[in-house]
C-alpha positions in Angstrom: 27.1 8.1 -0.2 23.7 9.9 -0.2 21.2 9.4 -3.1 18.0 11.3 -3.3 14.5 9.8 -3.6 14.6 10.5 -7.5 14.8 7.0 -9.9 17.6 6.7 -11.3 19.1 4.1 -13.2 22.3 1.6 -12.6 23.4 -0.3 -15.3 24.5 -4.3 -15.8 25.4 -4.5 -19.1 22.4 -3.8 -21.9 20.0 -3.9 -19.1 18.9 -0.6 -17.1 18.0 -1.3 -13.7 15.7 1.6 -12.1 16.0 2.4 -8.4 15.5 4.9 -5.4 17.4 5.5 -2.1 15.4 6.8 1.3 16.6 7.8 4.7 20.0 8.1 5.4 19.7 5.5 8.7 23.3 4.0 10.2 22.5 0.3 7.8 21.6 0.0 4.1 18.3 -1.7 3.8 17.9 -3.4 0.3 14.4 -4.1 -0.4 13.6 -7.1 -2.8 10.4 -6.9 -4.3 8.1 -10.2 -5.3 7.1 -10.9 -9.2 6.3 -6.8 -9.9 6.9 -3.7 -8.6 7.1 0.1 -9.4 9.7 2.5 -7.6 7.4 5.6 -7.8 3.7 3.6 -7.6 4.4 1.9 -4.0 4.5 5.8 -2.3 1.1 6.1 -3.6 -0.6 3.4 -1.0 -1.0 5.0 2.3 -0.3 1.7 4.3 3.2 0.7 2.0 3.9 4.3 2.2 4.3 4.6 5.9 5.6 0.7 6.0 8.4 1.9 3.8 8.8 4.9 6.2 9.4 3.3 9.0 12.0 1.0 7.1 13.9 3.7 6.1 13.9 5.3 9.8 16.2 3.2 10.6 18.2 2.3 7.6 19.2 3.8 4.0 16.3 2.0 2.0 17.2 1.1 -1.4 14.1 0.0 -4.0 14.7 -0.9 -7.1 12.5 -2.3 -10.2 13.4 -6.0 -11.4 14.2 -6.5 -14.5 11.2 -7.0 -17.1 8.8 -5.1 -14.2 7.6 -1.7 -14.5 10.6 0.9 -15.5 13.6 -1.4 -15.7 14.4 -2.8 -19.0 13.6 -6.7 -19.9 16.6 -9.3 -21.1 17.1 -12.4 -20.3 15.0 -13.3 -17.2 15.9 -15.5 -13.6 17.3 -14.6 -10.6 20.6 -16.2 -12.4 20.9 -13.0 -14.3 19.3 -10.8 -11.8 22.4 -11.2 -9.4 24.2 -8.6 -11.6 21.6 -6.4 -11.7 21.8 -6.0 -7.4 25.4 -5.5 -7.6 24.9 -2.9 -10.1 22.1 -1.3 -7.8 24.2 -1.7 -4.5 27.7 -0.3 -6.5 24.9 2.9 -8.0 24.5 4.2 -4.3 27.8 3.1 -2.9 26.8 0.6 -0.4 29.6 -1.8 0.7 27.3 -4.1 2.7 23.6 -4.1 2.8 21.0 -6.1 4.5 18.6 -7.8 1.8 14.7 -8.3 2.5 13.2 -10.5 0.3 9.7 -10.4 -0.2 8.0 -13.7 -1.9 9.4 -14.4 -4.9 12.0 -11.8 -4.0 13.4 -14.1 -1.5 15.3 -17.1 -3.9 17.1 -13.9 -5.1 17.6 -12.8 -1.6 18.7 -15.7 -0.6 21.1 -16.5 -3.7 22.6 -13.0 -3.3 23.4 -14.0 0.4 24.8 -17.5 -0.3 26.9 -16.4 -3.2 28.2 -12.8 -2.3 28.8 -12.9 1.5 31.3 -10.2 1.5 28.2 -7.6 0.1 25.5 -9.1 3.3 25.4 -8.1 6.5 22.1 -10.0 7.4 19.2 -11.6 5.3 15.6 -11.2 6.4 13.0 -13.0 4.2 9.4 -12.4 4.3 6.0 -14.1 3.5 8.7 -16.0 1.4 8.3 -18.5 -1.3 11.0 -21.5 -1.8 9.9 -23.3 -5.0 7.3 -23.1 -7.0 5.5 -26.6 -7.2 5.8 -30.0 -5.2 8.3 -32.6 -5.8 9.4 -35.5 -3.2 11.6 -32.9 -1.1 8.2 -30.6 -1.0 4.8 -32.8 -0.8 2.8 -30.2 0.4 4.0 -27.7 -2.8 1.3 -26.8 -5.1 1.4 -29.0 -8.4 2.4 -27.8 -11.5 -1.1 -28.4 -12.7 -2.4 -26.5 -9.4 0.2 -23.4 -10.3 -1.0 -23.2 -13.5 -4.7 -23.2 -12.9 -3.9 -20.5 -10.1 -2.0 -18.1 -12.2 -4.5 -18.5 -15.2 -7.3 -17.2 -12.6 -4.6 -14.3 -11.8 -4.0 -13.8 -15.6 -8.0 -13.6 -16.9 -8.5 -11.0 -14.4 -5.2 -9.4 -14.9 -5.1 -5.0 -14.3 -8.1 -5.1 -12.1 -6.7 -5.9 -9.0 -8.3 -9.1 -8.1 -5.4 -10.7 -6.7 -6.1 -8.6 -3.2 -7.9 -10.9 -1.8 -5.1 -13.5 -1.9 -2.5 -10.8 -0.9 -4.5 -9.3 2.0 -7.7 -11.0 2.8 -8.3 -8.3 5.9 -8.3 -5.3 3.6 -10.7 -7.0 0.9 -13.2 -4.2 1.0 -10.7 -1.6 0.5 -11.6 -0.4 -2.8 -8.8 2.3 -2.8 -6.4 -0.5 -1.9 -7.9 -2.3 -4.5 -7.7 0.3 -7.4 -3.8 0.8 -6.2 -3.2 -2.8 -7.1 -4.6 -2.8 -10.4 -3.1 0.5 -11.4 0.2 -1.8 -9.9 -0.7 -4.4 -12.5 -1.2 -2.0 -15.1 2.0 -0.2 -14.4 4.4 -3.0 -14.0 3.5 -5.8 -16.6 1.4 -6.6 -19.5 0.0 -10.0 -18.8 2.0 -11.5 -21.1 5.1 -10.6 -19.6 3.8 -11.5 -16.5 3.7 -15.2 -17.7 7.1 -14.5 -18.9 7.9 -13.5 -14.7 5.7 -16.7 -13.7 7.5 -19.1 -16.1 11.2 -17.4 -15.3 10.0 -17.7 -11.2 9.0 -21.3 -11.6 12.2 -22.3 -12.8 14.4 -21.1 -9.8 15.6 -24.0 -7.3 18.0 -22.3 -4.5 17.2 -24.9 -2.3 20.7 -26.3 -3.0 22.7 -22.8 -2.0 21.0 -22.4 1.2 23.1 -24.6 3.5 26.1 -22.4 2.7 24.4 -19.3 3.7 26.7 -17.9 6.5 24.8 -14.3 7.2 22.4 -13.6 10.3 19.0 -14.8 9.0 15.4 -14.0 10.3 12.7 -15.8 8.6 9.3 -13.9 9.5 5.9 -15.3 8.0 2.2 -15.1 9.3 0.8 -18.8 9.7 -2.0 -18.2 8.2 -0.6 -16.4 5.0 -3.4 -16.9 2.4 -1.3 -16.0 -0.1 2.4 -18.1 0.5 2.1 -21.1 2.5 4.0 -20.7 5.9 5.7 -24.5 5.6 8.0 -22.0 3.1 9.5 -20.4 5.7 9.8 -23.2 7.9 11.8 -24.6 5.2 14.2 -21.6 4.3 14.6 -21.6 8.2 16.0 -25.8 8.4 17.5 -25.1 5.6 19.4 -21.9 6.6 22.2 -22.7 9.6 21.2 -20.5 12.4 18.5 -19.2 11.0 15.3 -17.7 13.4 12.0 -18.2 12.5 9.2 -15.8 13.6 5.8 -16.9 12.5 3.1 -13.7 13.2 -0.4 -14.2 13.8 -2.5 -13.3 10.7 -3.5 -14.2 7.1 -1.9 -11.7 4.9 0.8 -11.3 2.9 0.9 -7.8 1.9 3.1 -6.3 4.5 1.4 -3.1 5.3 -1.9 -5.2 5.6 -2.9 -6.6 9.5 -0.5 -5.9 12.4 2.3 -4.4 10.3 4.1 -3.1 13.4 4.7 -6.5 14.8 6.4 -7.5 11.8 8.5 -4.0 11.3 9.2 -4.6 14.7 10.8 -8.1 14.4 12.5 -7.0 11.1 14.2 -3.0 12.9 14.9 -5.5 16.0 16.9 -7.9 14.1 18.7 -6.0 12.1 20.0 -2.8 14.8 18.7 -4.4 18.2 15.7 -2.4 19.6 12.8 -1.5 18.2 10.3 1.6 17.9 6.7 1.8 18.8 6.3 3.2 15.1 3.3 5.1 16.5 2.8 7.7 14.0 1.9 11.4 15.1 -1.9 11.7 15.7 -4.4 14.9 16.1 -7.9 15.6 16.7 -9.2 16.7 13.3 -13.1 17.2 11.4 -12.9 14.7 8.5 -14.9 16.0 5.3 -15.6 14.0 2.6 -17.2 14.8 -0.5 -18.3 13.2 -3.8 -20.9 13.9 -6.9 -24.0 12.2 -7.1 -24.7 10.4 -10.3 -21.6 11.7 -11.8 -21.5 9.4 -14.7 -25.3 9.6 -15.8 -24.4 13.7 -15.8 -20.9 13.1 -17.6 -23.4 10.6 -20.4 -25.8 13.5 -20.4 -23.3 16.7 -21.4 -20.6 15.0 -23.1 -17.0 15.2 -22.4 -16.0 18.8 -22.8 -18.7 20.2 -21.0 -18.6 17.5 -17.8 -14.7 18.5 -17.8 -15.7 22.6 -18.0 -18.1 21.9 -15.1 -15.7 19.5 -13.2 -13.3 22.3 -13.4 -15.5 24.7 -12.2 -16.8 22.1 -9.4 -12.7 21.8 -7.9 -12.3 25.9 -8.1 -15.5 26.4 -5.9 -14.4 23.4 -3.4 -10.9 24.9 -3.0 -12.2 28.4 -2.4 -14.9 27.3 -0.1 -12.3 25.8 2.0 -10.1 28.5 2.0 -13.0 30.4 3.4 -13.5 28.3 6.3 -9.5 27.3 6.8 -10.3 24.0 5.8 -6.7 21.9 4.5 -7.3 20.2 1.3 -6.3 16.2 1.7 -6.4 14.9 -1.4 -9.2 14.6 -4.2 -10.6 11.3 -4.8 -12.2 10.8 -8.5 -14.4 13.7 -8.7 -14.3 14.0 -4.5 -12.7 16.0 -2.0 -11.2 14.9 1.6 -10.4 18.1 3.5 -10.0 18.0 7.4 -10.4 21.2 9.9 -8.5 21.4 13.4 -10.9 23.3 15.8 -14.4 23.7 16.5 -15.8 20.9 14.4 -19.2 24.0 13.4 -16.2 25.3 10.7 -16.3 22.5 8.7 -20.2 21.8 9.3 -20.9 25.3 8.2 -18.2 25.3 5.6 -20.2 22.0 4.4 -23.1 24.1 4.2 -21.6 26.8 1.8 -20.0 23.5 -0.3 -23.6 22.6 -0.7 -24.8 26.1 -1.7 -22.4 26.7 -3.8 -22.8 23.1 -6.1 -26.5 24.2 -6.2 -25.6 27.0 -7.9 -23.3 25.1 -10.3 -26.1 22.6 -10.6 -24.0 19.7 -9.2 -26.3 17.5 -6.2 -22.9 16.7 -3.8 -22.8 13.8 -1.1 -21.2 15.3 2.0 -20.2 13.2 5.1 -18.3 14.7 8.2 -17.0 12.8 11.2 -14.5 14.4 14.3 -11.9 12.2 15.1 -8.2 11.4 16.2 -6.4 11.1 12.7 -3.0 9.2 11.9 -0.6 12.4 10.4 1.0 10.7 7.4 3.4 13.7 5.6 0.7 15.5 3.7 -1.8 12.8 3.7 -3.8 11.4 6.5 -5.0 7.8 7.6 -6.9 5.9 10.5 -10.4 4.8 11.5 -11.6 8.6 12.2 -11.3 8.8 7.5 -12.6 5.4 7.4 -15.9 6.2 9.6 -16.0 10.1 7.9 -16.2 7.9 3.8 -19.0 5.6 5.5 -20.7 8.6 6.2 -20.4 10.4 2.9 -21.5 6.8 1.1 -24.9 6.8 3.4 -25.5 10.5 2.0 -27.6 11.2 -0.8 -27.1 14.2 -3.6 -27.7 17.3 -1.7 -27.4 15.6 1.6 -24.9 16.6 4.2 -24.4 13.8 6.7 -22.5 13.9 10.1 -21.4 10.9 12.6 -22.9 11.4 16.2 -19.3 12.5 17.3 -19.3 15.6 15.5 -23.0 16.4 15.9 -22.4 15.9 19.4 -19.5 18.8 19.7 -21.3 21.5 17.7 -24.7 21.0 19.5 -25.5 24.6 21.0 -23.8 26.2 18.2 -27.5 27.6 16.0 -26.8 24.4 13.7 -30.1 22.2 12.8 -30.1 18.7 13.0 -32.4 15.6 11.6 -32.1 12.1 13.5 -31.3 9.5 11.1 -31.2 6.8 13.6 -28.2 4.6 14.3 -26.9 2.5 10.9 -24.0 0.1 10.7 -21.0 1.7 9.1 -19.3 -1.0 6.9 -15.4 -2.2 8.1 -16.4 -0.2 11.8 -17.7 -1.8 14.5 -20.8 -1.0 16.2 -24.0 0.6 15.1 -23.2 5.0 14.7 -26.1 7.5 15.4 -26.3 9.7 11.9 -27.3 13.0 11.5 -28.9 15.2 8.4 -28.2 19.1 8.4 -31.2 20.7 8.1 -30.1 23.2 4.8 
């Protein structure tokens, strides 16, 4: 049975659960979220986007919203009552048998689905998974309770402003677009109140007891060095499991889509159909532009709302048909900046950056421009890899009326009447090496 993208709802008694369906791969792929989630919010970070691409290459992916996070209703909360809620998801989309990835503090539910409704699992795969929540005899290396609490009251103070990402993904901690999704995440899923609500309900679940009469094909994946969930977690779902395999990855993050995230979609595709995919996306050779206001917020202060809206609207009109001039594809907009890419001779989009700058003058807007020419990671309409990281660098080393280009693209345009200031070599932050920078001469 075939479900589009759309949320929808299933229903387990008073309580709505919200879900979506992707792919239409050969196995149904449940996905089983940690303490929060959001349906709709996770296709809006590049990294989880193609992470849950790739899943549902291969399978029929099925998300859904647990109960008291983001759009499915509250009632009464633990993964006791939360097993009705995945056999109202899985009966929603028709699946018969799924395989169930549980993620964190999705994994007791996981794992208590598997153990209790055999019949409905092919196989079980549980990631960066927690087992219980604070040390007892059984578990003297747990956190105790007086450690939990003084760990999710630092979570809590700081709650909506996405703080937590250095736990979560310690490699991408100077990602400040990574960083504003998880807040937004926050935000959109829970109040911090009803997050204690989630923490108390979590730190109440014991399966330890259920997982000896697990009887599906388990893989237990975990990076050793998880900063986030302690890897002696997994080792203990996999003694506890019968026949369970454990992978532990090298790394220290628990955010899937964060360090090598092909290694561990490739243990996860290989376990559950056999083989496995590079998962190399498609790639081309593109002219990154990136551009952003200079002291936007001293000029918003300075005309007042109306009027900074009334200019920011005229500011997007003039970007868009500058493009168009110069076949430039608009990216995306990021707060009051554009990213736009050009295939081609890389002088387009330095000339086209040119008539952007000319063109702001007249609108009395100073813009920061950067440009870089690089191999870029196609990602459906959006775009990703190191050639967009290096092109931001760039832009951020600009100043207002300042257009800014790596050495690779000043390097392809030279001979084409362009003029060019040396800016020496400067280290680009998150890229190794030092970069030779350029200023066009306006």
């Amino acid at each position: 049975m075939a479900v589009s993208s759309q949320t929808r709802y299933a229903r387990n008694g008073e309580v709505n659960i919200a879900y979506q369906v992707h792919g239409d791969g050969p196995i149904d792929l449940l996905f089983v979220s940690a303490f929060i989630s959001h349906v709709e919010h996770v296709w809006e970070e590049p990294g989880l986007r193609r992470f849950m691409e790739r899943l549902s290459g291969f399978s029929r992916l099925i998300l859904f919203d647990r109960r008291g996070s983001s759009m499915s209703d509250g009632g009464e909360l633990g993964v006791e009552n939360e097993l009705g809620d995945v056999t109202a998801v899985l009966d929603a989309v028709g699946s018969e048998r799924t395989a169930i990835v549980g993620y964190v503090a999705g994994a007791p539910l996981a794992a208590l689905y598997a153990a209790r409704f055999p019949e409905r699992v092919g196989a079980l795969v549980l990631y960066s998974s927690m087992l219980y929540a604070t040390r007892d005899e059984d578990l003297p290396w747990a956190q105790t309770p007086e450690e939990r609490e003084a760990r999710f009251a630092q979570i809590l103070d700081s709650w909506g402003q996405g703080a937590n990402l250095e736990a979560l993904a310690p490699s991408a901690a100077d990602d400040e677009q990574l960083r504003a999704w998880l807040a937004r995440l926050e935000r959109l899923a829970a109040s911090p109140g009803q997050m204690q609500r989630l923490i108390v309900a979590m730190g109440a679940t014991d399966v330890r007891p259920e997982l000896p009469g697990i009887r599906v094909p388990t893989l237990v994946v975990h990076r050793t060095d998880d900063a986030f969930m302690d890897v002696r977690h997994a080792r203990e779902y996999a003694r506890r499991i019968p026949g369970a395999r454990l992978v532990e990855l090298p790394g220290v993050d628990s955010l899937p889509s964060a360090g090598d995230s092909d290694a561990l979609l490739g243990e996860i595709e290989e376990f559950l159909t056999g083989g496995r995919h590079s998962g190399e996306l498609e790639r081309a050779l593109l002219t990154v532009l990136f551009t952003d206001i200079a002291g936007g917020t001293a000029r918003a202060s300075q005309l007042g709302d109306k009027r900074w809206r009334d200019l920011l609207s005229a500011h997007d009109a003039e970007i868009r048909r500058t493009l168009r001039r110069f076949d430039g594809v608009e990216v995306k907009t990021v707060g009051d900046g554009f990213i736009a890419v050009f295939d081609g001779a890389p002088s387009r989009a330095v000339r086209c950056a040119r008539a952007l700058d000319a063109a702001m003058r007249e609108l009395g807007i100073d813009v920061r421009i950067g440009l870089h020419t690089g191999e870029c990671e196609l990602i459906g309409d959006d775009i990703g890899g190191m050639a967009v990281h290096i092109a931001a660098r760039v832009a951020a080393l600009a100043e207002g009326g300042e257009i800014l280009a790596s050495g690779t693209t000043y390097g392809t345009v030279v001979g084409a009447g362009l003029s060019w200031e040396w800016r020496g070599e400067r280290e680009l932050k998150g890229v190794p090496g030092r970069w030779p920078i350029f200023a066009l001469e306006l």
